[in-house]
MDTraj code that builds the backbone (N, CA, C; nanometers):
import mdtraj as md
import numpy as np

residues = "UNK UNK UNK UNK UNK UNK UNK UNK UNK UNK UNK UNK UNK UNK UNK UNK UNK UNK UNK UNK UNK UNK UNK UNK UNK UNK UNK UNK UNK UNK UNK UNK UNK UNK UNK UNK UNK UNK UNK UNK UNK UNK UNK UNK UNK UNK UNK UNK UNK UNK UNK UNK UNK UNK UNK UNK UNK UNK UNK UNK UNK UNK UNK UNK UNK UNK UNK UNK UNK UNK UNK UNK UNK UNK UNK UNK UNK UNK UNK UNK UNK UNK UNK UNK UNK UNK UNK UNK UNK UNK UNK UNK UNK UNK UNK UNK UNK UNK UNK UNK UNK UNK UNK UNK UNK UNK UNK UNK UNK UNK UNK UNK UNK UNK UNK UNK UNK UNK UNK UNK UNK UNK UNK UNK UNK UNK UNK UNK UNK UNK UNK UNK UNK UNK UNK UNK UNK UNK UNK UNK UNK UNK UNK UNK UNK UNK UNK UNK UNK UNK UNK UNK UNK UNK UNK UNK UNK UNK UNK UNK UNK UNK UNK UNK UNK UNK UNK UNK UNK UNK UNK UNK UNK UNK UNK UNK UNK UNK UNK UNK UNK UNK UNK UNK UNK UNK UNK UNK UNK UNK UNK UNK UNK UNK UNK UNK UNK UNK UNK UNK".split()
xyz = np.array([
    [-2.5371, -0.2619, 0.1689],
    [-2.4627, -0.3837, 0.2055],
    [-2.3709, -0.3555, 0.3240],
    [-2.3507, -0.4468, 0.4047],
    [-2.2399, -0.4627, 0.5428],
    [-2.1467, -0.4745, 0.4788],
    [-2.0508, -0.4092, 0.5131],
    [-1.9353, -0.3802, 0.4233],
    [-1.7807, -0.3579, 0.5044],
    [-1.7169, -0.4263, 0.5262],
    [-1.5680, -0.3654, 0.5798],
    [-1.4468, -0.3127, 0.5318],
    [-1.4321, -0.1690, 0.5232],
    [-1.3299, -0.1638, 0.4660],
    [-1.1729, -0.1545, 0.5529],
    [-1.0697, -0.2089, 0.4930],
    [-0.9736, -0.2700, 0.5981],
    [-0.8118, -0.1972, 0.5350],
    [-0.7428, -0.1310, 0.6239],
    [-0.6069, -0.0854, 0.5137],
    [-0.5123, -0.1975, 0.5777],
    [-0.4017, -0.2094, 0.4688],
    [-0.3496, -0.3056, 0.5016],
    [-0.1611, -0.2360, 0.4320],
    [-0.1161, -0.2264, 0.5370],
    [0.0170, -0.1485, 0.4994],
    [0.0913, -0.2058, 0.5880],
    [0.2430, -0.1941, 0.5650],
    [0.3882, -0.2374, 0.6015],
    [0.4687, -0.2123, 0.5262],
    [0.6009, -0.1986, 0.5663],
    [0.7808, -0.2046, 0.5119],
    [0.7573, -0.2830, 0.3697],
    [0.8671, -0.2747, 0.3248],
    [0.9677, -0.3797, 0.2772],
    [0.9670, -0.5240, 0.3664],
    [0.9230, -0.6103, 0.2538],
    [0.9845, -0.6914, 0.3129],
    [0.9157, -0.7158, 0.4490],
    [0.7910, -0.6693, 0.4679],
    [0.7778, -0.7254, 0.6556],
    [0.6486, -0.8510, 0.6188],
    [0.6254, -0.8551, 0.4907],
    [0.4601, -1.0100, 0.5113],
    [0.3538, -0.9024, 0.4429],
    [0.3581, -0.8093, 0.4059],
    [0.2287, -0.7448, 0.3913],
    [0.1445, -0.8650, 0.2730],
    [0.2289, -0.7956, 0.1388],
    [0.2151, -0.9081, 0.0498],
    [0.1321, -1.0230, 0.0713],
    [0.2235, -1.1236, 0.1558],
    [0.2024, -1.2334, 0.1996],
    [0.0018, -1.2484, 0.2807],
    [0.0408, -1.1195, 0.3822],
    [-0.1080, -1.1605, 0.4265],
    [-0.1810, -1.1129, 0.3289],
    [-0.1744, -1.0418, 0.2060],
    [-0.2893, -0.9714, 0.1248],
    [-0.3155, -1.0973, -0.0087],
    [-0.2427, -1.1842, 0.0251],
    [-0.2643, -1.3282, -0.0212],
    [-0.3933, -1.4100, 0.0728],
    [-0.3460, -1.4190, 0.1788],
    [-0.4625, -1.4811, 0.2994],
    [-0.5396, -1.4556, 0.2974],
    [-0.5400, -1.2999, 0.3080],
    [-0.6741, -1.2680, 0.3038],
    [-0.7839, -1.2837, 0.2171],
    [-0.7403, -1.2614, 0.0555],
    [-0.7652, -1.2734, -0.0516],
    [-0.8099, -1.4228, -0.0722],
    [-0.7193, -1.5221, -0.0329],
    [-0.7815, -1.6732, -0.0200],
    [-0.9179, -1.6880, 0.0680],
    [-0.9395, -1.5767, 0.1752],
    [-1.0589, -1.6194, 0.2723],
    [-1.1509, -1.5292, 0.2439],
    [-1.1477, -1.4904, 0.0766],
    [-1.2907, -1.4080, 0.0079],
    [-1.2517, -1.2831, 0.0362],
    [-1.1418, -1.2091, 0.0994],
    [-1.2012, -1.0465, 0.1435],
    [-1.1423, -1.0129, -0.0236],
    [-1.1624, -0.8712, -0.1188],
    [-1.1284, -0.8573, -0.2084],
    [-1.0269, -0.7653, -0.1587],
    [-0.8695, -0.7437, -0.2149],
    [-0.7734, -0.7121, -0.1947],
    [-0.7102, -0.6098, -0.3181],
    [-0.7035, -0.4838, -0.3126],
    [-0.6663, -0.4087, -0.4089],
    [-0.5559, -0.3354, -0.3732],
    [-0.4678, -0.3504, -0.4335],
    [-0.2891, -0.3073, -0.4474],
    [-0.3080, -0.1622, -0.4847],
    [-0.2712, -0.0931, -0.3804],
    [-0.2816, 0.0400, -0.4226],
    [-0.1594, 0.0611, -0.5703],
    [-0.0414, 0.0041, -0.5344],
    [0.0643, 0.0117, -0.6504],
    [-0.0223, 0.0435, -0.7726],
    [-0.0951, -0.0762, -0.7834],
    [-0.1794, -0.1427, -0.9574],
    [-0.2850, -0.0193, -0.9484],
    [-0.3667, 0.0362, -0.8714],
    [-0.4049, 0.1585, -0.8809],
    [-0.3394, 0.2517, -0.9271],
    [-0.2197, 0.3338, -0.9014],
    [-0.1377, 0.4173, -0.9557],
    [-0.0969, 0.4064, -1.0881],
    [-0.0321, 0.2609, -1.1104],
    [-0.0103, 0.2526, -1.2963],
    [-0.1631, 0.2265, -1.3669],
    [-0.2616, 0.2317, -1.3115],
    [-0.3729, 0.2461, -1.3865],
    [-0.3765, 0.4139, -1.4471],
    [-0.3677, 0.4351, -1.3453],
    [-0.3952, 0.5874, -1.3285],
    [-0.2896, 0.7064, -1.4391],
    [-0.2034, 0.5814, -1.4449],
    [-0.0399, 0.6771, -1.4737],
    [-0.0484, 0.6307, -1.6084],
    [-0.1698, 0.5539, -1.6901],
    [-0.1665, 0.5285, -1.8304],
    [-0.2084, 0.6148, -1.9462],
    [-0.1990, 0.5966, -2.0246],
    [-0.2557, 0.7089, -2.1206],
    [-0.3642, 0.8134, -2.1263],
    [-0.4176, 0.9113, -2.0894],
    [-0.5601, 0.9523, -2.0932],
    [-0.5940, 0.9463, -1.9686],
    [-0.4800, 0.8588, -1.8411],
    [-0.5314, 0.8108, -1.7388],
    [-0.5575, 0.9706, -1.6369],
    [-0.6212, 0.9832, -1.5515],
    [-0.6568, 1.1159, -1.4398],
    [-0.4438, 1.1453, -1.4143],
    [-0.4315, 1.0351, -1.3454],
    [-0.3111, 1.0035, -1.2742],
    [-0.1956, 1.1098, -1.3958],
    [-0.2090, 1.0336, -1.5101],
    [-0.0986, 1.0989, -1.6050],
    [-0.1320, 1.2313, -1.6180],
    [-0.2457, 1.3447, -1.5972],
    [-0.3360, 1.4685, -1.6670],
    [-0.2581, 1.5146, -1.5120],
    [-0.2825, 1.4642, -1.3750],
    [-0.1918, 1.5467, -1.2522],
    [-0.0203, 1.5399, -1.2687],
    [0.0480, 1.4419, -1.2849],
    [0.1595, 1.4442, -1.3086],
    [0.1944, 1.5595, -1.4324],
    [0.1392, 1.5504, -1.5518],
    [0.1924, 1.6443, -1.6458],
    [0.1879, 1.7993, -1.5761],
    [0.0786, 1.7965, -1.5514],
    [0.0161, 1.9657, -1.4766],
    [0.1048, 2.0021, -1.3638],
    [0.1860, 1.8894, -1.2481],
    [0.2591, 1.8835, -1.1545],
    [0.4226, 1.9272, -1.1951],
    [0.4438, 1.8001, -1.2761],
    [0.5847, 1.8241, -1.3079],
    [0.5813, 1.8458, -1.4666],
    [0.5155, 1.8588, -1.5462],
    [0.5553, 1.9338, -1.6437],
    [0.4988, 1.8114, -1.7598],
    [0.4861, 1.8228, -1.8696],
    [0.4824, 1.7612, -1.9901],
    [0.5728, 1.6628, -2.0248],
    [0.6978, 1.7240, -1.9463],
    [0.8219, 1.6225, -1.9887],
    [0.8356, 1.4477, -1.9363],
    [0.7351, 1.4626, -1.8161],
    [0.7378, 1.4018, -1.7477],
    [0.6637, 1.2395, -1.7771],
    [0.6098, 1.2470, -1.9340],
    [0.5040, 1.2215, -2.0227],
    [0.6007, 1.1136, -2.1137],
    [0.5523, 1.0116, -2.1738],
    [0.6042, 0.9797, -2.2691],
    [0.5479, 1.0060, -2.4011],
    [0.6046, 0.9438, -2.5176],
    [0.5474, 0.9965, -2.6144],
    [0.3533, 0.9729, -2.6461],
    [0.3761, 0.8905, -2.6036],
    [0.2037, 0.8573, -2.5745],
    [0.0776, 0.9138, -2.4955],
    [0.1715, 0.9720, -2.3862],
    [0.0864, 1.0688, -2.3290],
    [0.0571, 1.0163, -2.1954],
    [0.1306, 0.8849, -2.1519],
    [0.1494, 0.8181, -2.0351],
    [0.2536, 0.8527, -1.9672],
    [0.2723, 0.8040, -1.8361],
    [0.3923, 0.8877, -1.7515],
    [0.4960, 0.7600, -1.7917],
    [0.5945, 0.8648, -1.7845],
    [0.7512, 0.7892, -1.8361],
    [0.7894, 0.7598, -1.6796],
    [0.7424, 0.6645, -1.5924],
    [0.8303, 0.6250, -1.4928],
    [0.9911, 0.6580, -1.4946],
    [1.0999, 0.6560, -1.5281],
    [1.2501, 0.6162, -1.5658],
    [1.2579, 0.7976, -1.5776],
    [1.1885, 0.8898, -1.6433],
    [1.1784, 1.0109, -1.6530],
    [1.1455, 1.0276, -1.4630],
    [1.0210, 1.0307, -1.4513],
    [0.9459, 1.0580, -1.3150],
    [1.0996, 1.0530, -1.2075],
    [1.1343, 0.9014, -1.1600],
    [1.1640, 0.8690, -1.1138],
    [1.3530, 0.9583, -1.0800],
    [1.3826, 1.0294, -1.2088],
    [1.4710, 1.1149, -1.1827],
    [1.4523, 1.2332, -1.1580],
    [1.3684, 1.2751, -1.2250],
    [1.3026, 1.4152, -1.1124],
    [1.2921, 1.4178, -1.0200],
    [1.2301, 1.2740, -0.9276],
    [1.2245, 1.3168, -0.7920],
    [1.2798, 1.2746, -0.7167],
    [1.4466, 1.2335, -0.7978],
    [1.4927, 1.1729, -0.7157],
    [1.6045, 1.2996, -0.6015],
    [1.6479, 1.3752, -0.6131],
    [1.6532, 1.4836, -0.5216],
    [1.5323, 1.5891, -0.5410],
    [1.4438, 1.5796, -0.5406],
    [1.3600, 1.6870, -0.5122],
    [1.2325, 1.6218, -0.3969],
    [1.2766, 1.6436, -0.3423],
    [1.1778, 1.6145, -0.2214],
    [1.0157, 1.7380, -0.2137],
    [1.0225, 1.8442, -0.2562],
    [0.9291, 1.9540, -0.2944],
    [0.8378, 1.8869, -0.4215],
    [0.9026, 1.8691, -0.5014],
    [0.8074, 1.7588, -0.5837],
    [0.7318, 1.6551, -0.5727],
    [0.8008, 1.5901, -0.4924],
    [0.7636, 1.4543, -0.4446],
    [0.6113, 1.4453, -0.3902],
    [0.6252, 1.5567, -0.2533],
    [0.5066, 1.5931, -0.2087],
    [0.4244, 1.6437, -0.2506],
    [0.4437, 1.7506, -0.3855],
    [0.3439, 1.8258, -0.4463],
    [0.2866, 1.6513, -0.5696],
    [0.3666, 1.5626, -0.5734],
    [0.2842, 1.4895, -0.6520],
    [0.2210, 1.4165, -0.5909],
    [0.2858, 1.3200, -0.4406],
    [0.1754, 1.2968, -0.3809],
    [0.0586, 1.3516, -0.3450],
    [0.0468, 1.4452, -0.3298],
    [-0.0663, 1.5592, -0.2843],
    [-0.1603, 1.5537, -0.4066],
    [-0.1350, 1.5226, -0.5441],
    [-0.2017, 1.5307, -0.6721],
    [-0.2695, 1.3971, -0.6602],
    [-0.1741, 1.2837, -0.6629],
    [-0.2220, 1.1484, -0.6650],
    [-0.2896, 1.0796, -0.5778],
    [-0.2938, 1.0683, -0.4439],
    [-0.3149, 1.0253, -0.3383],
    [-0.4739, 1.0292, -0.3614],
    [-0.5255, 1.1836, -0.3447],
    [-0.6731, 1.1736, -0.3607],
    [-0.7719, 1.1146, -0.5347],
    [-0.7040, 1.0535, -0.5984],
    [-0.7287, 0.9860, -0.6953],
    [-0.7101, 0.7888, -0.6565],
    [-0.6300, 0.8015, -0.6041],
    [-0.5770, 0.6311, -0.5617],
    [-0.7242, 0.6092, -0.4719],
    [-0.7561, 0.6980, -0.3820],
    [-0.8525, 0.7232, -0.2354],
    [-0.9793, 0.7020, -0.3582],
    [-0.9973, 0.8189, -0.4518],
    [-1.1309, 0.7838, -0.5052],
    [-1.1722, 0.6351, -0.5767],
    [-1.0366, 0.5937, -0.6647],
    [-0.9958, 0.4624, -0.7217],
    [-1.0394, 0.3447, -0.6362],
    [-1.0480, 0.3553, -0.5268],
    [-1.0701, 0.2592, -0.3949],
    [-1.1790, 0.2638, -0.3932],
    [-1.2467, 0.3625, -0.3358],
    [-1.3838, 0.4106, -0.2960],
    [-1.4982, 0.3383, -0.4053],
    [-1.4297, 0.3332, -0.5434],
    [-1.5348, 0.2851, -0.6258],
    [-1.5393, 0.2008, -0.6835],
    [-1.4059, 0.0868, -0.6605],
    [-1.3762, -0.0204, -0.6055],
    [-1.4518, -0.0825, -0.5192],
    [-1.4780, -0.0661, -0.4005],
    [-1.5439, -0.0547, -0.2814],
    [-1.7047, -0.1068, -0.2558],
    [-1.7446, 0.0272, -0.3462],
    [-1.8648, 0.0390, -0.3460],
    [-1.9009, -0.0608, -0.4799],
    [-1.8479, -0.1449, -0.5481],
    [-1.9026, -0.2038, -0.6290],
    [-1.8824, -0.3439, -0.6421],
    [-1.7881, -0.3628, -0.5186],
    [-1.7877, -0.5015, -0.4399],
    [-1.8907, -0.5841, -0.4369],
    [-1.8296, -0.7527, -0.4308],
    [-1.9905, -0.8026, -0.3470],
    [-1.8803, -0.9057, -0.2597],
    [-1.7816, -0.8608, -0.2245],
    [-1.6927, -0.9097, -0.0630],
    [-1.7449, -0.8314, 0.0497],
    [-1.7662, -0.8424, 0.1208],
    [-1.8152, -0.8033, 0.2516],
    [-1.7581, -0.7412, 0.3550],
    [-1.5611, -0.7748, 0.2907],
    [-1.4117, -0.6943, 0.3333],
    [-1.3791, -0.6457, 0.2003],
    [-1.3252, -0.5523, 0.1892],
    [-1.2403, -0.4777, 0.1194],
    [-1.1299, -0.4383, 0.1401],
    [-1.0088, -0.4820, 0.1275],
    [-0.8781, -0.4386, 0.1680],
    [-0.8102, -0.3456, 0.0371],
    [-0.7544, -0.2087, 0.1397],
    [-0.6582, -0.1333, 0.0362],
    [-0.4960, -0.1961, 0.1109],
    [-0.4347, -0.2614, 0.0123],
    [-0.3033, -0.2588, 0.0429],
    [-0.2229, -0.1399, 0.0277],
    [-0.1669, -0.0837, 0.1120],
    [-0.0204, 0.0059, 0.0144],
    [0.0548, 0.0351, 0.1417],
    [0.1802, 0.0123, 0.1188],
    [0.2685, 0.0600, 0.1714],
    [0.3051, 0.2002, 0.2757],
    [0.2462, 0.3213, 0.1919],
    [0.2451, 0.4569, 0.2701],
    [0.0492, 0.4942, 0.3290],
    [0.0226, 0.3824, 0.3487],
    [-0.1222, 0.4104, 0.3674],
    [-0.1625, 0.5104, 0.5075],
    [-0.0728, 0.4973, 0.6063],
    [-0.0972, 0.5905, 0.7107],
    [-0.0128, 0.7337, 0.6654],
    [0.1063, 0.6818, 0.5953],
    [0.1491, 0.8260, 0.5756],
    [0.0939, 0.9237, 0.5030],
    [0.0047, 0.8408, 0.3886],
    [-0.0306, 0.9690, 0.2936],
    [-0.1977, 1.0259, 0.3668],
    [-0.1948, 0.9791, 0.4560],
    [-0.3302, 0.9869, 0.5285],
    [-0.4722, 0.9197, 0.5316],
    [-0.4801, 0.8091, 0.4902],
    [-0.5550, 0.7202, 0.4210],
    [-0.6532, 0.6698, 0.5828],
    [-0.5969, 0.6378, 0.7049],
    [-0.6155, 0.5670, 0.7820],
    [-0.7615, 0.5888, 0.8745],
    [-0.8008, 0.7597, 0.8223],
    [-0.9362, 0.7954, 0.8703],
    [-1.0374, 0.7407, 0.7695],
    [-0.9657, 0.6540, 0.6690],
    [-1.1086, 0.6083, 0.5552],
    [-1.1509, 0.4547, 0.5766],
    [-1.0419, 0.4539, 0.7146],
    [-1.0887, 0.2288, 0.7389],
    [-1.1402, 0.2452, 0.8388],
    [-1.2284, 0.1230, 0.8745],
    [-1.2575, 0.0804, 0.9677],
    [-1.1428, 0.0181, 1.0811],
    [-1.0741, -0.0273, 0.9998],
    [-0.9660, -0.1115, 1.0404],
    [-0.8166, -0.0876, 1.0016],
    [-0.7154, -0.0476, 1.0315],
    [-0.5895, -0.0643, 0.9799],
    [-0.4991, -0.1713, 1.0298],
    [-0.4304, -0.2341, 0.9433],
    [-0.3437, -0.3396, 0.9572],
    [-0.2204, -0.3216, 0.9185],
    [-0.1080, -0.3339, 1.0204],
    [0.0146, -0.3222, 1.0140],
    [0.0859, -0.4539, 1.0121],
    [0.1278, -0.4807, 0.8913],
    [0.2608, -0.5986, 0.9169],
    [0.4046, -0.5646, 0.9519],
    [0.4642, -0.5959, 1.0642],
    [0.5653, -0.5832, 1.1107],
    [0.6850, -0.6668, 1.1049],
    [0.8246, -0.6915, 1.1070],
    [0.9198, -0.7966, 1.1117],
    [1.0368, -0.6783, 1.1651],
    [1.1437, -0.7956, 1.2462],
    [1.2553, -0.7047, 1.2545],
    [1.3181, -0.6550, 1.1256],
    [1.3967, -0.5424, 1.1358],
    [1.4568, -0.4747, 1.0141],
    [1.5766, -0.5857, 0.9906],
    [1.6375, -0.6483, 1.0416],
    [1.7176, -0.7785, 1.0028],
    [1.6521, -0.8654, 0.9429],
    [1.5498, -0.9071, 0.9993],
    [1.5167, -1.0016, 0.8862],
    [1.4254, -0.9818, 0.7588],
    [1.3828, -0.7981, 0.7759],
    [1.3236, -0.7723, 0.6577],
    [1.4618, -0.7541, 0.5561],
    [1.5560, -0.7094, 0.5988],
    [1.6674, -0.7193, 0.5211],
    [1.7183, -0.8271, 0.4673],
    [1.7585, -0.9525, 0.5131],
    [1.7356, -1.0810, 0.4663],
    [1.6425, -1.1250, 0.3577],
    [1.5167, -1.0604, 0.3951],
    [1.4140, -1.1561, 0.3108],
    [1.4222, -1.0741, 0.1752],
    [1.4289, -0.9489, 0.1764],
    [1.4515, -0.8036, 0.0380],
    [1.5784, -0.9472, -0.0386],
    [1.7097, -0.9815, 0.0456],
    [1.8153, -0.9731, -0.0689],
    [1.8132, -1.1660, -0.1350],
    [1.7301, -1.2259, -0.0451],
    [1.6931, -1.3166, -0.0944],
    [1.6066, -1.3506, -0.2202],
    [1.5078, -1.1736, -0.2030],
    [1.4312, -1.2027, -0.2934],
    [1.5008, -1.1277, -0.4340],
    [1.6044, -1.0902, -0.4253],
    [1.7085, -1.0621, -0.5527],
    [1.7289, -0.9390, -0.5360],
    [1.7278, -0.8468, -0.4523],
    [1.7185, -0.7338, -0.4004],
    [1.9014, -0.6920, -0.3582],
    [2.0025, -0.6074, -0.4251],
    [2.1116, -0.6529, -0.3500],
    [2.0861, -0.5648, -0.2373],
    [2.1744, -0.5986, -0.1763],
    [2.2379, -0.5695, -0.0055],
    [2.2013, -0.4221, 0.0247],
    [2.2762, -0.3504, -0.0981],
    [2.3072, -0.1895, -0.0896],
    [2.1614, -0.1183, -0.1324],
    [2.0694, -0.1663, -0.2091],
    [1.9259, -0.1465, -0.2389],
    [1.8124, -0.1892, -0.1187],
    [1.8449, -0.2941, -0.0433],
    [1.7559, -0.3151, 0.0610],
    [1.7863, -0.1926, 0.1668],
    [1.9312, -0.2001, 0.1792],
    [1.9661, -0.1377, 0.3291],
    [1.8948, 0.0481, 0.2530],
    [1.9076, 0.0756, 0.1545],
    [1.8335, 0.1957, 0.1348],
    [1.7105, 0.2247, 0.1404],
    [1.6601, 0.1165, 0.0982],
    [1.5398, 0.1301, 0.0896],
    [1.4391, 0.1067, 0.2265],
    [1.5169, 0.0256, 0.3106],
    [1.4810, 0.0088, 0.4390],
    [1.4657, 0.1466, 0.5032],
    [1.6128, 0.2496, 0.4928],
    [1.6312, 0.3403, 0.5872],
    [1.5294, 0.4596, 0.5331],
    [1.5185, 0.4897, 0.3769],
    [1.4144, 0.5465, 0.3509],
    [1.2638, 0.5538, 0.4159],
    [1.2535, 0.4217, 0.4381],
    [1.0728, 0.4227, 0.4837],
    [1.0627, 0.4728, 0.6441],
    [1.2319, 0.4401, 0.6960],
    [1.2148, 0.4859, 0.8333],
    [1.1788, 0.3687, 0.9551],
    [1.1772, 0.3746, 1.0673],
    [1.1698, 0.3103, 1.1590],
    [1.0651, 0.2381, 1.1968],
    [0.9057, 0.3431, 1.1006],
    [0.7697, 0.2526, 1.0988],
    [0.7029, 0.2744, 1.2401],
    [0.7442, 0.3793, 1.2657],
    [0.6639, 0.4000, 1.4297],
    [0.5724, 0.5071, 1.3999],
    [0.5474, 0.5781, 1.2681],
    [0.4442, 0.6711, 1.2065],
    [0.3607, 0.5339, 1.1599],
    [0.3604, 0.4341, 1.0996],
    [0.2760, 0.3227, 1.0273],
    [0.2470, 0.2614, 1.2030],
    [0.3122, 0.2269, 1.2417],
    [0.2420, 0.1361, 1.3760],
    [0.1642, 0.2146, 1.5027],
    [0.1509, 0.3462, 1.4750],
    [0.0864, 0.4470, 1.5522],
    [-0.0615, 0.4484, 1.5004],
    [-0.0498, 0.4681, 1.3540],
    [-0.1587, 0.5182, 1.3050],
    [-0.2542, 0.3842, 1.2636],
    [-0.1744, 0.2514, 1.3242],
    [-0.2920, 0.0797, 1.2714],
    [-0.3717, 0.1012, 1.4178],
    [-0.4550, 0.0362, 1.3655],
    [-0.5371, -0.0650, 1.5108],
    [-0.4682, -0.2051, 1.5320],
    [-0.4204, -0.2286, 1.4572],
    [-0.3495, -0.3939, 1.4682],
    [-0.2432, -0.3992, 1.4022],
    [-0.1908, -0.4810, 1.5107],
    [0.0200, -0.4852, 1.4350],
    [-0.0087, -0.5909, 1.4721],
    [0.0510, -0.6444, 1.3089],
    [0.0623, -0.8461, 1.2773],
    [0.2222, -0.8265, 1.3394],
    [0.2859, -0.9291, 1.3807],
    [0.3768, -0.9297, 1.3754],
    [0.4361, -1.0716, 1.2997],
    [0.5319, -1.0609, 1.1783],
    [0.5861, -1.1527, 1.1282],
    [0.7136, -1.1880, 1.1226],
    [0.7387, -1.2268, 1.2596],
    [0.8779, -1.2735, 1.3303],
    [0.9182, -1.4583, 1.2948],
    [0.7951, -1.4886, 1.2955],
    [0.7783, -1.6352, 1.2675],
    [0.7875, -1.6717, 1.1858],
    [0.7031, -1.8593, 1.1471],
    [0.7056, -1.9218, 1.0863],
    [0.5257, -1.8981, 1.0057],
    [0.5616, -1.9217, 0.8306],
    [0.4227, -1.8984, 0.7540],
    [0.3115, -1.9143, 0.8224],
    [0.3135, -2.0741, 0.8873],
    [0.2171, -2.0848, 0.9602],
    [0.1732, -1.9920, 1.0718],
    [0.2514, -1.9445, 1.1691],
    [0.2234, -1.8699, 1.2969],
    [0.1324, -1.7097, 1.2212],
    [0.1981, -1.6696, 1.0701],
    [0.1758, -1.5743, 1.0293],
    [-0.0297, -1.6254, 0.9729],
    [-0.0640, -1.7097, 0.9157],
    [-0.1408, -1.7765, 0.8810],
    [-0.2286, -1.7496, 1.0123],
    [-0.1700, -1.7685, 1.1450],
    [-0.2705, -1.8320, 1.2667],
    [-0.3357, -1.6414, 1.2842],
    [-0.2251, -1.5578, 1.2444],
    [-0.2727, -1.4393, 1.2950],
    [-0.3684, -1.3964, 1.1940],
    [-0.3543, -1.4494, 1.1288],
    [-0.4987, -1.3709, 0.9754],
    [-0.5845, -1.4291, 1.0118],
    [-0.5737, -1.5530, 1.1033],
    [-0.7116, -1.6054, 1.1274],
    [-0.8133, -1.5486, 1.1964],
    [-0.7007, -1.5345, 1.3427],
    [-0.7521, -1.4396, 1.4045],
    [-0.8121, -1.3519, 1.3714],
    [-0.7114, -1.2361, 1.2814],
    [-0.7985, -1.1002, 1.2755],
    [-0.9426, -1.1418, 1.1331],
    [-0.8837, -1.2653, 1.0769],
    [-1.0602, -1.2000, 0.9983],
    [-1.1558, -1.3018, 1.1057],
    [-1.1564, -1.3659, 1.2167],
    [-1.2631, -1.3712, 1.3065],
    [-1.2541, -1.2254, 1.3667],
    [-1.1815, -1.1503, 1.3945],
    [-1.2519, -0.9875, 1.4675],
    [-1.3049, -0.9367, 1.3647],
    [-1.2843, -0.9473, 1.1842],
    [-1.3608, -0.9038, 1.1298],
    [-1.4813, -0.8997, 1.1076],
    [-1.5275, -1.0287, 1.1568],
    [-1.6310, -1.1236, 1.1233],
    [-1.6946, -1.0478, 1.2396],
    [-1.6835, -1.0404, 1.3701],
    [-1.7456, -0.9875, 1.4499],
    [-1.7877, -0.8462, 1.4516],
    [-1.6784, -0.7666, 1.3816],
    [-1.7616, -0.5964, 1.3504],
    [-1.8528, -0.5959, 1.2131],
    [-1.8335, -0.7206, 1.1608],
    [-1.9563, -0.6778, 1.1055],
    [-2.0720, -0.7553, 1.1280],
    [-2.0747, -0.8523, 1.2037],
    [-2.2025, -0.8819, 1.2638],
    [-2.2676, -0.7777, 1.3760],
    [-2.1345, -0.6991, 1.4062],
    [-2.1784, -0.6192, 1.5254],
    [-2.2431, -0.5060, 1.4717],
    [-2.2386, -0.4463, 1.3512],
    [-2.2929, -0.3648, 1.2722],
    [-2.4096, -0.3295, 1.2391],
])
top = md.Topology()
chain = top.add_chain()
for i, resn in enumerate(residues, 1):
    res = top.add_residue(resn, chain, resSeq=i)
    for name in ("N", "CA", "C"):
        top.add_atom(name, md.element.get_by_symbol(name[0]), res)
traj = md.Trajectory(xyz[None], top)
């Protein structure tokens, strides 16, 4: 089958979401890397068998699933961890996709996630898609959406400036505008989609 597979990553707060809605309305199938990971991180799941082996047993709830609220303080100063668990998970999320993918009958396939160029994902698309917005008004839109002030502005400065994510797309949406203007640009890009895979 002609097949496109498409990554689809951004900030906080910059539209990603939003276009992985659009897209999803115009047939491409759209898979949340997030909802991949808590698959993974469930009981028996691959995801929970690397985390225990990574950071330890403790890291486990009584069930044998990962205790997020546990996880999430471990790594919260340990940056050496962090990476040794991404390094565990990442190529499980990648296979999670892949067979996803291959068992499609959309003709696009979008991986959403957030760190998709960072964790190295971007040599597995055809296509990468960057949603962009100023950091003001991604900040705005975080505390509107119940997010306070002091949690956006961290979480903003955490991900960084986004010039590692807008290096590594073929296409930067930009969502400075209005829904609609954001709407006109998905149009656009799934007509270039439409064309690599007729061109195929």
């Amino acid at each position: 089958m002609n097949r496109l597979l498409v990554g689809l990553t951004g900030g906080l707060a910059s539209g990603k979401s939003t276009v992985a809605r659009m897209l999803a309305a115009a047939g491409c199938e759209v898979v949340d890397a997030d909802r991949l990971v808590a698959e993974l991180y469930q009981v028996g799941g691959a995801g929970a068998l690397a985390i225990a082996e990574v950071a330890g047993p403790e890291a486990l709830d009584s069930n044998g699933g990962v205790d997020h609220a546990k996880l999430a303080a471990e790594l919260f100063d340990n940056a050496e961890l962090r990476v040794a668990i991404e390094a565990a998970i990442h190529p499980l999320v990648r296979r999670r996709f892949e067979e996803i993918a291959e068992g499609s009958d959309a003709d696009i396939v979008v991986l959403e996630a957030t760190l998709l160029v960072e964790a190295g994902y971007g040599p597995d698309f055809a296509v990468v898609v960057a949603v962009e917005a100023e950091s003001k008004q991604r900040l705005a839109r975080a505390v509107d959406r119940g997010m306070s002030q002091a949690d956006a502005s961290a979480r903003l400065e955490a991900q960084g400036d986004g010039s590692t994510r807008r290096a590594g797309a073929d296409v930067v949406l930009h969502n400075d505008g209005s829904l609609e203007d954001l709407q006109l640009s998905v149009d656009t890009l799934l007509e270039s989609f439409s064309d690599r895979l007729t061109a195929k």
